[in-house]
C-alpha positions, 0 to 999 in steps of 0.5 A: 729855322732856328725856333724849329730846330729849338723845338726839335731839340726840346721835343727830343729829350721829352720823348726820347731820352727822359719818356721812359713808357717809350722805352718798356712799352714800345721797345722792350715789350715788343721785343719780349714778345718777339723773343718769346713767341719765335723761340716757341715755334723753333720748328718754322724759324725760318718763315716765322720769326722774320715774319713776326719781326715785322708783326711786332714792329707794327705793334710798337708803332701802333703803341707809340702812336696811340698809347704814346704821343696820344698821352704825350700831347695830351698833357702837354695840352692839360699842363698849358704847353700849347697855350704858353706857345700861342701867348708867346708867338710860337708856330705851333706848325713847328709843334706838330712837326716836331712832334711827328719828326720824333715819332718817326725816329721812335719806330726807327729806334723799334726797327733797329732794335727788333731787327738786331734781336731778330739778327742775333737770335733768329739769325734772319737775313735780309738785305739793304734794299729790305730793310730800306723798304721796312723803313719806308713802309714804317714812315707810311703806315705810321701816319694814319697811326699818328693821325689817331693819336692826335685826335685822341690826345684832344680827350680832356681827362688821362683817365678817359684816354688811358681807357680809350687807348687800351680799347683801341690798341691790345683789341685792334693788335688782335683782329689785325693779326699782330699778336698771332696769325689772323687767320686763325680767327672766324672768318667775319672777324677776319674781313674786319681785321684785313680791313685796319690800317695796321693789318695793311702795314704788317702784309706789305712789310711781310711781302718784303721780308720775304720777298714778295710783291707787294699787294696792290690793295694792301697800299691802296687800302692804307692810302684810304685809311690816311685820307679817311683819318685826315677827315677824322682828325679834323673833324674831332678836332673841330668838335673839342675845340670849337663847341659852337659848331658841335651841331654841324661837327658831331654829326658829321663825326658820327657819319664818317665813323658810319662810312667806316663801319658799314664800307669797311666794317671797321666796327672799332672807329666807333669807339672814338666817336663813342667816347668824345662824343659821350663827354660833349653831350653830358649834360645836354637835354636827354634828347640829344644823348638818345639821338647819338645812342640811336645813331651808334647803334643804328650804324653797329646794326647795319654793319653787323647785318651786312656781316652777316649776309656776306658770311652767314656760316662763319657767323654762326659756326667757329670754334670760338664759341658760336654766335655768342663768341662773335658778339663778344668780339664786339663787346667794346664798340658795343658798350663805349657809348653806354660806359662813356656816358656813365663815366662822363656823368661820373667825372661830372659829379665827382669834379663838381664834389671835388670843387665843392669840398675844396670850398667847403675846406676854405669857408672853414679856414675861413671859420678860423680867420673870423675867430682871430678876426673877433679875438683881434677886435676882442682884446687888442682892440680894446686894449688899444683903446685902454692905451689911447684914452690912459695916455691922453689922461696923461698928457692932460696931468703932465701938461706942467711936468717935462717938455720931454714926457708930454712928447714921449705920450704924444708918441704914445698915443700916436703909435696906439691910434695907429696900430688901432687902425691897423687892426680894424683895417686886418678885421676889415679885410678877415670879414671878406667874401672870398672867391670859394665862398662865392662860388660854393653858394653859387654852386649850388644856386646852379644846381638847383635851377638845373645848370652845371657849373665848371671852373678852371684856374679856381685852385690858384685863384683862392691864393689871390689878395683877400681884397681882389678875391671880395670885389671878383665875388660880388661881381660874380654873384651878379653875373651867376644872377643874371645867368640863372634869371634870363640865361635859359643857359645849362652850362657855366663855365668860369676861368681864373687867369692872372697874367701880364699884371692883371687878374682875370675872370671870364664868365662864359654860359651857353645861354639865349639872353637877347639883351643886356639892358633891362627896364629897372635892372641896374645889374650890368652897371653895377658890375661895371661901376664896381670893377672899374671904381678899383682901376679894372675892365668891364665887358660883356658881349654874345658870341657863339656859344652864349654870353660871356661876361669878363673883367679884370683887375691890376695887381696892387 
């Protein structure tokens, strides 16, 4: 109970009191527009602005969840929150609680603050029991919100999740009638905007606001979209972090989003299949980014066909700019699968430009330390050669002088032979492979056998000792060998850890090697004699997304 009270406190000050996007986007935004758009229909006051209270209180919750806790997770994921709480014996059940603890009090804070601008400007009058049944319908309809956010928050890249929550948010406040009545819409836009989450939330809080009996199919359709987006969320979840089962859960995926689209034509929970599902096949064979646009657009047809046989006059004569106007309204379940797959390839190469010019930075510092490196050997060590053959002359003629002169060149020739060792031992270590090196030439080995490479941690493992940076380097040249020779793999990924005392490196491929013994091959053993000569650990074994090669070393 204690550590759960930790984590409410610790989570607190992070989202409420220091989470400044909350505050203007969330709160002040919402009520802006409250103040605004009441203000410019004065003549239905009465029935308005406490039916608009409630439309932007919909809207703040929807903002928190997707635009707010999807980015706050998020960079607690980036910035290695959740891994510090799984090393540390964390429950991250606590995590999760916490952080829908807090969500929950955010849109208490949007109901209190929308409700007291609503009292003292529009003068709306409500009671107890009505703004009790606010908040309860506010903690109901937050969840599947919420759940959506959580999902979104596994996108690996801000910039992908900044673009996928505002594809998200500011179109589906519009088709759900947040922003201005719904009703105004062509009619098929309207069956899809009464059939989102937030559209049921904002006509049970505008039945209580004005006294009305709730609509029975209002909770019942909100009710389908939780168990629906509890499915989902798992079901995204899987796909980012299990990559191994992505042939059973990307499907599966893209068949809930089906079952969303055609029953209950809601065109907009394609655009998150769309954009994770771009991003885990980028880089796969063209055959399977084929199979996901054929199933997208399949799935987009047969629902838009269904729209139209259900209402064939809406759909072709609206104020809105006909047929043309409709197919706008769905511009972005239209193009996500196409934009995200040319930002995924993007991302893709910029990150692999981004990583080769960090390497190419340091083989050029490395240029500099190979130039000392020869001025060192140069002129100090040949200037301490000088030293060491003079003083030995000199002890050779003094031998019949002073007792105390011999000693003193004794001395002498000490202090050169010594500092002559050091300097060939700092030129020594100068001639050094590094890891950036390595992994610039490996670079591009991949790419010429077709194979993409990813790094995480390299930023920090360039600082690593030059002697730790030489034996890592070797031993990942061999194992990059092996991978473009037997692997038949098209991705690496290579993590950099250093932790608990040891340095850390994990060479993982999504290859079909059978064996690691081969007739006449001495790779393996090479690598395992070389790491555990210096006091490391050697392992290779398969698993379920290939082979994985991994070794460590302890800190000098």
């Amino acid at each position: 109970m204690q550590k759960m009270i930790e984590q409410l406190k610790f989570d607190g000050k992070r989202l409420i009191f220091r989470n400044y996007g909350f505050v203007f986007f969330s709160l002040l935004m919402p009520t802006a527009f409250y103040i605004l758009f009441t203000q410019i229909n004065r003549v239905q006051i009465k029935t308005f602005s406490a039916e608009y209270m409630g439309s932007m209180m919909v809207y703040s919750i929807l903002i928190t969840a997707i635009m707010g806790v999807g980015n706050f997770m998020e960079r607690d994921r980036n910035q290695g929150l959740i891994t510090l709480l799984k090393i540390t014996n964390r429950n991250l059940n606590h995590y999760y609680i916490s952080i829908c603890f807090w969500s929950l009090m955010m849109n208490i804070f949007t109901i209190v603050i929308l409700g007291t601008t609503a009292i003292l400007i529009n003068h709306v009058d409500l009671s107890t029991m009505q703004w009790i049944t606010i908040l309860g319908l506010v903690w109901l309809g937050q969840i599947p919100l919420l759940l959506l956010g959580i999902a979104i928050s596994h996108v690996k890249r801000q910039e992908t999740l900044t673009i996928l929550g505002n594809l998200i948010t500011f179109p589906v406040a519009i088709l759900s009638g947040l922003w201005w009545p719904i009703q105004i819409l062509p009619q098929w836009v309207q069956n899809i905007g009464n059939k989102l989450p937030t559209y049921f939330l904002n006509d049970m809080i505008s039945s209580t606001v004005n006294n009305a009996k709730i609509n029975w199919n209002d909770v019942q359709g909100l009710g389908v979209w939780i168990v629906m987006c509890l499915g989902f969320l798992a079901d995204y979840i899987w796909a980012a972090e299990k990559p191994e089962w992505q042939k059973v859960s990307v499907p599966l995926e893209i068949l809930i989003t089906g079952i969303f689209t055609i029953f209950n034509f809601n065109f907009y929970m394609m655009v998150f299949t769309a954009w994770q599902v771009a991003f885990l096949i980028v880089g796969r064979p063209k055959k399977y980014v084929m199979a996901f646009l054929g199933a997208h657009y399949t799935i987009l047809i047969i629902g838009l066909v269904e729209v139209i046989e259900l209402f064939p006059t809406q759909i072709t004569t609206n104020t809105s700019g006909g047929i043309f106007g409709d197919i706008m309204d769905l511009a972005f379940p239209i193009i996500s699968p196409i934009m995200s797959y040319a930002f995924a390839v993007s991302i893709r190469y910029r990150r692999k430009m981004r990583q080769d010019n960090r390497r190419l930075e340091t083989i050029v510092r490395r240029g500099e330390r190979e130039r000392i490196a020869r001025d060192l050997h140069d002129t100090l060590g040949q200037s301490f050669s000088m030293i060491t053959v003079k003083t030995e002359l000199a002890k050779k003629l003094l031998e019949k002088g002073s007792d105390q002169v011999g000693r003193e060149l004794e001395d002498i020739a000490t202090t050169s032979r010594a500092n002559l060792q050091l300097v060939r031992q700092i030129v020594n270590d100068l001639h050094q492979q590094s890891l950036s090196e390595a992994l610039f030439i490996q670079s591009k080995n991949l790419t010429d056998a077709n194979i993409f490479m990813m790094t995480e941690g390299e930023n920090e493992a360039i600082n690593w000792p030059t002697e730790v940076q030489n034996e890592f380097a070797a031993v990942i040249i061999e194992a990059i060998t092996n991978i473009i020779r037997h692997a038949q793999a098209r991705t690496v990924q290579i993590r950099f850890m250093h932790a608990e005392g040891r340095y850390r490196i994990e060479v993982q491929d999504d290859g079909h090697a059978q064996t690691f013994i081969r007739q006449g091959s001495n790779g393996i053993s090479g690598m395992q004699a070389r790491v555990r000569a210096k006091h490391g650990e050697f392992d290779i074994q398969q698993n379920k997304i290939g082979t994985q090669v991994s070794f460590n070393l302890p800190e000098e």
